[in-house]
C-alpha positions as CSV (number, residue, x, y, z in Angstrom):
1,X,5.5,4.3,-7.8
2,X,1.8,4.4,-9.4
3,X,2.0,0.5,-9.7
4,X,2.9,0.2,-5.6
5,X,-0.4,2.9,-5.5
6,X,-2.4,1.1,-7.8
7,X,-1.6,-2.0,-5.7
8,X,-2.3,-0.9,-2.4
9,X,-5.4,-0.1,-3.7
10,X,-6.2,-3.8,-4.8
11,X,-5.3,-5.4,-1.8
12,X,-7.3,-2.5,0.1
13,X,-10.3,-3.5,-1.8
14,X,-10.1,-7.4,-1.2
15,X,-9.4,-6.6,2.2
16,X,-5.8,-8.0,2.4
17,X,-3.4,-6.6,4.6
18,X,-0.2,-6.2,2.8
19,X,3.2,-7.5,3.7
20,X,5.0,-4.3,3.6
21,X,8.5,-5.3,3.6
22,X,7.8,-8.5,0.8
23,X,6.3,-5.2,-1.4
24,X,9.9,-2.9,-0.2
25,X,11.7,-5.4,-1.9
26,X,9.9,-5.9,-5.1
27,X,9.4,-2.2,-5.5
28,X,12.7,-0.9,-3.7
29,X,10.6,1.5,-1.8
30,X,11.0,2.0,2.0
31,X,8.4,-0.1,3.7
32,X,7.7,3.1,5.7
33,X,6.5,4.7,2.7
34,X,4.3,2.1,2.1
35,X,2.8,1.9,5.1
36,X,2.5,5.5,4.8
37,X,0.3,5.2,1.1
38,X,-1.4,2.3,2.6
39,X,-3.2,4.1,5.7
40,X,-3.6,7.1,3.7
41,X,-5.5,5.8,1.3
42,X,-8.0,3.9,3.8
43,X,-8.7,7.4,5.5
44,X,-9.6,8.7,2.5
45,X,-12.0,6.2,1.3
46,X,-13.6,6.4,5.2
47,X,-14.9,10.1,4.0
């Protein structure tokens, strides 16, 4: 799980939106979830 963060984080900062079930398979993690990290952690940079 602190790969899929650590990768969110990398396609955050290149400004790539990620593909959310591609990454649910790799990382059998519910795309949800994901999507979940993935707007969390652009509200938290916007502060």
């Amino acid at each position: 799980m602190k790969n899929l963060v650590g990768v969110i984080m990398i396609m955050k900062d290149m400004n790539v939106k990620p593909n959310y079930s591609e990454l649910e398979r790799i990382y059998e993690v519910d795309r949800h979830l994901i999507k979940e990290i993935y707007v969390t952690e652009i509200m938290l940079n916007l502060t």
